[in-house]
C-alpha positions, 0 to 999 in steps of 0.5 A: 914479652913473647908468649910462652906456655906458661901464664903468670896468673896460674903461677900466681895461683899455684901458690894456693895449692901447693904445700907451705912445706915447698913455698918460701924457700930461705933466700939469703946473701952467702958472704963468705963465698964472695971473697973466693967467687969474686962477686956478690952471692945469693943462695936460694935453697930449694933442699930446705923441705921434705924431698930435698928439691925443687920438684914438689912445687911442681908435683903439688900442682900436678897432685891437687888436679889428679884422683887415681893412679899416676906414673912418671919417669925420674932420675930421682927428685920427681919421683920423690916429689910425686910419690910425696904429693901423692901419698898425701892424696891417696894416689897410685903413684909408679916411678919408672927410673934407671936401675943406674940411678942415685941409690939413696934417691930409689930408696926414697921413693920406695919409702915414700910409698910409690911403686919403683920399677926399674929399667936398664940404661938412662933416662930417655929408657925411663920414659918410654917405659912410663908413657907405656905403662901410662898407655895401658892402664889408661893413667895420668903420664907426669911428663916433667917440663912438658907438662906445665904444672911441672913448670908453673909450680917450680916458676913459683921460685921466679915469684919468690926471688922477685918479691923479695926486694932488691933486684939481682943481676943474674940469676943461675939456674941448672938447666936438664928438662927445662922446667926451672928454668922456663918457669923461673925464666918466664918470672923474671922476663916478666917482673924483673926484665932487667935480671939476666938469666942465665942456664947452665949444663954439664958439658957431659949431658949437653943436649938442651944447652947446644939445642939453645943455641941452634935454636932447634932441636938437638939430640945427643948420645950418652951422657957423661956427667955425676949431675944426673938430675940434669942428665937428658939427651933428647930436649922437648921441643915445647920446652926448648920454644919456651926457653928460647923466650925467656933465657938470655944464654945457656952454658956448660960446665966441666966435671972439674969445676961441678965438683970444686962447686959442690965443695965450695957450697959445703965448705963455705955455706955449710950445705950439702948438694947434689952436682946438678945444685952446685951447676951455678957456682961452677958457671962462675968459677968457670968465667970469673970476669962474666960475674965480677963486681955483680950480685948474682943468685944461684938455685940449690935445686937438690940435695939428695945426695949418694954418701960415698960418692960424694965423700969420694968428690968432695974429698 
């Protein structure tokens, strides 16, 4: 295949390093989403440990390289994921996030021991404020998705989906940064080339997705979208290079069918998501033909979730 950043032999050994808390994640059929989906379901769930995402596989493998003092920029899940790792490593972790963040996603960070500032606007603030802070203390910048640690750790997902048997014919993977998505991504082109994979993005926070498909570069202005786990405007180009290599199509998603998904999984399997997980369910309801009759696996990458706001969706 087309070289990406990423290497399956430090992927492989990314296993080594990361916590068994985050590894092997429960992987099983969800019959009773597939009367109403119209195809065969298979949930990976990446809320089943201690921050409730996907991002501490990353965060290990960022951790078990670092001593001292770290900084990051989050909407909620990285921030908790490092201040998780670190905390378990006697690391200074500061989390730089907007003051618009999910609340209950702040409130753990502070209670996982990371220093929490905060700034005004959205992400793309939060990041500029973190590599300040990383340029004058002279500290290690987490820069999710650029970094490959953050990509080769969440790629240990991709290992774990082919090592499991059978093959899958899709795999739906919400797409913000681009760190799942290249590092399952990267996985399946290599293992599983037969699996299709397909990212998928609110319509309200676009960027990644219209820049896959110009295969440039594009920027957008204000988000507007409940998933802000994926809410960026501004892609990497490192990434979008990568992406360009392993994903076979991106697409976007309303707040309508987001919202009906998160309701389905909590109905239908029991689980409690926050709208970036519910992305893959919403890409199916959303082009039904697309998926009929095949079985398809879709990451629940989070599950930190803001009560009252999501009582008010899912009614």
């Amino acid at each position: 295949m087309p070289q990406t950043r990423l290497d399956l032999a430090r992927i492989q050994a990314a296993r080594r390093v990361i916590d068994p808390v985050f590894l092997d994640t429960p992987l099983y059929r969800c019959e009773a989403l597939e009367p109403v989906l119209g195809c065969a379901v298979s949930i990976k769930l990446e809320t089943a440990n201690p921050v409730r995402s996907f991002k501490g596989r990353g965060t290990e493998v960022v951790a078990s390289g670092l001593t001292g003092a770290v900084v990051c920029a989050s909407a909620g899940n990285l921030g908790q994921a490092l201040a998780w790792s670190g905390r378990g490593r006697g690391l200074d972790v500061t989390v730089v996030a907007s003051r618009h963040a999910t609340a209950a996603k702040l409130e753990r960070i502070r209670a996982l021991g990371a220093r929490l500032e905060l700034v005004d606007g959205d992400h793309e603030p939060a990041r500029e404020r973190a590599a300040a802070i990383a340029r004058h203390d002279g500290i290690r910048l987490v820069e999710d998705s650029l970094d490959l640690e953050t990509c080769e750790g969440a790629a240990t997902i991709g290992l774990e989906l082919v090592d499991a048997g059978p093959s899958f014919d899709a795999v739906l993977i919400a797409l913000g940064g681009g760190a799942m998505a290249t590092g399952v991504g990267h996985v399946l082109r290599s293992r599983a080339p037969g699996t299709e994979v397909v990212c998928v993005q609110p319509a309200g926070a676009p960027a990644m997705t219209r820049s896959w498909h110009a295969r440039r570069v594009v920027t957008t202005g204000p988000t507007d979208t409940i998933a802000d786990g994926v809410a960026g405007r501004r892609p990497i180009p490192e990434v979008l290079a990568d992406l360009l290599l392993v994903a076979d199509d991106a697409v976007l998603v309303t707040e309508a069918s987001i919202i009906a998904g998160m309701r389905l999984l909590l109905e239908h399997a029991g689980l409690v998501v926050e709208p970036s997980a519910a992305l893959g369910i919403a890409a199916i309801l959303e082009d039904r033909d697309r998926f009929a009759g095949r079985h398809v696996v879709t990451i629940i990458c989070g599950g930190n979730v803001d009560l009252p706001a999501y009582r008010g969706w899912v009614g």
